[in-house]
N, C-alpha and C positions, 0 to 999 in steps of 0.2 A: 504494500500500500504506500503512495507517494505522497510526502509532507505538505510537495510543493505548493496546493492551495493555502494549506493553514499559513506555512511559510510567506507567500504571496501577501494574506492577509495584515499580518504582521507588517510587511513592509509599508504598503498603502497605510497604517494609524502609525508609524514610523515617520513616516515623509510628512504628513501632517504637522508631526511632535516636530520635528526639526527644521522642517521649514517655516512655519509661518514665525514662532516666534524669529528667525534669523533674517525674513524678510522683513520685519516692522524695528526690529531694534537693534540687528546684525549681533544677536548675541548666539553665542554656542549654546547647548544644553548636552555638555559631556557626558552623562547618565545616560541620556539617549542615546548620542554618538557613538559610545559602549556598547549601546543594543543592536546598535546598526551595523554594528562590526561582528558581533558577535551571529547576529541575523545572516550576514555574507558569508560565514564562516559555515554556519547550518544549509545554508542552501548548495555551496559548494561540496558539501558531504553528500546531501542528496542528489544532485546531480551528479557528481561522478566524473567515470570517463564519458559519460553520456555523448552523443555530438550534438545536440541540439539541446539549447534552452529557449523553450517558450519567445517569441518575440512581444508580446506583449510587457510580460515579466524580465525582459532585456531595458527594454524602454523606459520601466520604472527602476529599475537597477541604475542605469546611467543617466534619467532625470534627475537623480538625487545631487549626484556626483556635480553636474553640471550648473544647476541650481546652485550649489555652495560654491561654485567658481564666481558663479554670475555676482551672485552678492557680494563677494570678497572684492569683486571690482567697484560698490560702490561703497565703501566705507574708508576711512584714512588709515585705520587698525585691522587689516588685514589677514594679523598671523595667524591668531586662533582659526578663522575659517580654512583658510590657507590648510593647517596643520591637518584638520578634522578632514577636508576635502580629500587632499593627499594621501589621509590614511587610510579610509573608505576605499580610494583605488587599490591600495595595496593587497586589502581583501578582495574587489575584484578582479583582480590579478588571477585568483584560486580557482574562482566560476568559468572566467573564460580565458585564461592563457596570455604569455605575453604576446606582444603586437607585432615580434619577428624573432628568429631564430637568431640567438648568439653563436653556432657551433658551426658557422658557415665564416667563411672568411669576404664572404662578399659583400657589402653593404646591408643595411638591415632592408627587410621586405615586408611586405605586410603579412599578417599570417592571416587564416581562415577564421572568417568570425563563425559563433558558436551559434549562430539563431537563424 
């Protein structure tokens, strides 16, 4: 049996938690940020070698990410989202792989996305 909707649902009252207070006051809520890391973490175990995740559940994977870029560009204090943003990628690093092959000597390429 696959997590991945409870999981799923999790993340949608996640993005809620994190984003809006970050949009109205650019403040972090590290408690959450923890969840949301720890959230990427569970999803990656469910998923697997799998080769496909959901594109749906791609989309809110890297809204998150992208959303705490966006903000980080309108505030003067930057680092915490900066840090939170950067960290969240590092978990999805584990869902969908890096963006090119290091064991090649040839320039980096893009690798196969997962969705």
């Amino acid at each position: 049996m696959t997590r991945v909707p409870e999981l799923e649902a999790r993340l949608d009252a996640l993005t809620t938690e994190i984003l809006l207070p970050l949009r109205a006051s650019k403040e972090v809520d590290s408690e959450a940020i923890n969840r949301l890391y720890e959230l990427a973490d569970d999803l990656a175990a469910e998923i697997g070698d799998s080769d496909a995740v959901p594109r749906g559940l791609t989309g809110k994977l890297w809204f998150v990410f992208t959303q705490m870029l966006s903000e980080a560009d309108h505030t003067q204090s930057p680092d915490d989202i900066l840090t939170s943003a950067w960290g969240y990628e590092s978990h999805l690093v584990k869902i969908f792989g890096p963006s090119f092959s290091s064991s090649s000597s040839s320039p980096p390429t893009p690798g196969a996305p997962r969705y």
